[in-house]
N, C-alpha and C positions, 0 to 999 in steps of 0.2 A: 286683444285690444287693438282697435284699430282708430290711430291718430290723425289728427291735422299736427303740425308741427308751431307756424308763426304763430304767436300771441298765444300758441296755446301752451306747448311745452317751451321756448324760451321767448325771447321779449326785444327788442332791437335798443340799442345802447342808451336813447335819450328815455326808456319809460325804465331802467331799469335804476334803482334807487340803494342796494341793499349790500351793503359790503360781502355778505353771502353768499352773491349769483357770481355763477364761473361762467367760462367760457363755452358756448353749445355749439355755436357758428361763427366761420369767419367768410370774408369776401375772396374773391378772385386773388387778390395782390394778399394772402394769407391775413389781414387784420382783423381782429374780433367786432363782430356782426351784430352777434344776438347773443344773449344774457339767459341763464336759466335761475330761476328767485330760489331760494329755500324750501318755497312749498311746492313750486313743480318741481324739481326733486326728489319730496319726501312721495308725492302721489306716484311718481316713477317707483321707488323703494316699496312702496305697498306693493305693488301689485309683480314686481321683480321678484318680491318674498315669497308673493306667492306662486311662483311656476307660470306667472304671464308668460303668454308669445304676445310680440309688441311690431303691429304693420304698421308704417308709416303711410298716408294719405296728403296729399301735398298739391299744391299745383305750381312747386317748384320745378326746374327741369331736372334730368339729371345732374347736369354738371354742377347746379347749386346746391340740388340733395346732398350731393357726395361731399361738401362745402360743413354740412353737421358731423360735430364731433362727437355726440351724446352716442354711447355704446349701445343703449337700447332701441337708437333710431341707424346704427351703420349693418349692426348683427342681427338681422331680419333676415325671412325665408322666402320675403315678400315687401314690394315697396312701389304703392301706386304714387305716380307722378306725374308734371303735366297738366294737373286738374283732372287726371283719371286718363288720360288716351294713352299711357305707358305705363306697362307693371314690368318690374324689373327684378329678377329673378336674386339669390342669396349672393352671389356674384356682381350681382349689379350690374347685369346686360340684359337686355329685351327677353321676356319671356317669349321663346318663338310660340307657344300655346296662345295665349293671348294677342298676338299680330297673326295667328290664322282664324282666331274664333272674330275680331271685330272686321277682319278682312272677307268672310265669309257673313258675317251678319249686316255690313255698313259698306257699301260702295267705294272704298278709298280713296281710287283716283278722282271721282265724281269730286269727292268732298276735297280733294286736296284742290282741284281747279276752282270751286268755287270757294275755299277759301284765297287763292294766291288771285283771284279776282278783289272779293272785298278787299284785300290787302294795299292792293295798288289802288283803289279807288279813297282810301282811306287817309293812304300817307298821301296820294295828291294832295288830297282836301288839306287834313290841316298843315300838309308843307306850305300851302297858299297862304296862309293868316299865321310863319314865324315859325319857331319851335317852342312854345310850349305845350305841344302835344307829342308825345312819340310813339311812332305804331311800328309795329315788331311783328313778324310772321315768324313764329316758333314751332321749329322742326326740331324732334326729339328722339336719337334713337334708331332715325330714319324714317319716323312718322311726324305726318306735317299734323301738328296737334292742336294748335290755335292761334289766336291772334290777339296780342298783349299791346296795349294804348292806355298809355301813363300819363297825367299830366305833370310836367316838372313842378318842381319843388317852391322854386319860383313866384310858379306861375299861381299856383292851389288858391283854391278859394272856392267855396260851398260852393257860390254860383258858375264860378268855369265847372265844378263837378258836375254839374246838374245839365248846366249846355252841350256838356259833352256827352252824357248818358242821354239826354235828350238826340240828339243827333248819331248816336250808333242806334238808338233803337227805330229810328226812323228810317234805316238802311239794313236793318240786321234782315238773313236771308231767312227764308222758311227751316224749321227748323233744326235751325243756329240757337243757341244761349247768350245771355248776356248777365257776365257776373261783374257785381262791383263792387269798391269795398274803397271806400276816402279815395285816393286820387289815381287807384291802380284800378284798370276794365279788362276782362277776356271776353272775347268775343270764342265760342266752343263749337264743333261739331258734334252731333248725334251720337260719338262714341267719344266722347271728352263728357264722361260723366264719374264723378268718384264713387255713386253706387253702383253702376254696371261694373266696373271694375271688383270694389267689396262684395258684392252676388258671385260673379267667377273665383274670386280666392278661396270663398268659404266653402264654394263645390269643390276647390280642388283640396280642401282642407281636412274634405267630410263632415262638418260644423252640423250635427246633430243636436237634439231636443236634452241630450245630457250634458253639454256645451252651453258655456254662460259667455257672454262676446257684451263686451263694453265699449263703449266711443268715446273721445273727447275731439272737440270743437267751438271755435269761434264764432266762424262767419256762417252766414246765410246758405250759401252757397256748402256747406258741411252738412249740412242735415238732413238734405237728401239720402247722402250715406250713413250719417247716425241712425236713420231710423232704421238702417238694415240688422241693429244691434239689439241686445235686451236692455243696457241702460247707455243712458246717453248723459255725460259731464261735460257743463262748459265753464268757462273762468268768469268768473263776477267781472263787469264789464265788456262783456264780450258784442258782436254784432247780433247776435242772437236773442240774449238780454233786453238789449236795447228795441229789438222788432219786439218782443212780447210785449216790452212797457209801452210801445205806443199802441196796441190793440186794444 
């Protein structure tokens, strides 16, 4: 089984409703984050019954991975993270096999200068026009992984969403990614993919044709790597939902 974690297995404190949801995540300063409901729960206990192995898929960093308390997302043999440009071994440190296969397949340093380029052209920009925008150049691990530009809380509103994704994509490099989702953007390198990442696991897994491998997912940006599965679960209301109903 291989996860997304937000919105899919727990839910962040204001959508959660249910005297039932415990605690899955908390923040930096240890307080409770994210909410897991009763029925992500019981989908967790299915598939725990049944002899599931449970990879985590995130485009958390580590250090907020490690932030989840849910045993089926800390007791992994495997945990991509990052948006995919870090698998991080049962340990929970860089698998050195995966920082020589994307260091051998993806130019590093290339990509790391043209990221720490966008970077600084980015946070000049909307340093210029205030802080309601904040752009973060996220090195993970020791790989520089992507580049995270938020709009405050504040500030949100469809249409700053929209000026802002209009404006990274008019500057985004050749290919770079642009994932969004409400008021959070990654801006990704060519090995910031959570399928590449799921394709390396399952070889190192040996995930054969007698092997049944299930997804669950949210967002847009998941289902590049669901589709590397035989079935794919998303939560009713999810960003996925929502792309099919407007087609």
């Amino acid at each position: 089984m291989f996860t997304d974690l937000d919105d899919t297995l727990f839910q962040n404190l204001k959508n959660t409703k249910s005297d039932l949801s415990f605690v899955a995540t908390t923040n930096s300063e240890g307080e409770p984050q994210g909410y897991s409901s009763l029925q992500q729960q019981k989908l967790l206990n299915v598939f725990e019954a049944a002899g599931g192995v449970f990879i985590p898929v995130t485009g958390r960093r580590t250090d907020s991975f490690l932030n989840c308390s849910l045993p089926v997302v800390k007791n992994t043999p495997y945990a991509v993270v990052s948006h995919g440009a870090v698998i991080l071994d049962q340990n929970h440190t860089l698998l050195e096999q995966w920082h020589e296969f994307i260091n051998a397949e993806f130019n590093l340093t290339l990509w790391e200068s043209e990221l720490v380029k966008t970077f600084d052209h980015l946070h000049n920009h909307f340093t210029a026009f205030g802080r309601a925008v904040r752009v973060r150049l996220i090195v993970d691990q020791g790989i520089t992984a992507y580049i995270c530009v938020k709009v405050s809380r504040g500030d949100y509103s469809e249409n700053k969403a929209k000026d802002v994704d209009s404006y990274l994509k008019s500057i985004l490099p050749n290919d770079m990614l642009l994932h969004n989702n409400g008021r959070n953007f990654a801006i990704l390198p060519p090995y910031a993919r959570k399928e590449i990442a799921v394709k390396f696991i399952k070889n190192k897994l040996q995930i054969g044709e007698h092997d049944t491998v299930f997804s669950i997912g949210d967002s847009n940006s998941d289902l590049p790597f669901m589709k590397e599965t035989d079935f794919l679960i998303t939560p009713n209301g999810s960003q996925i939902l929502d792309r099919e109903q407007c087609q």
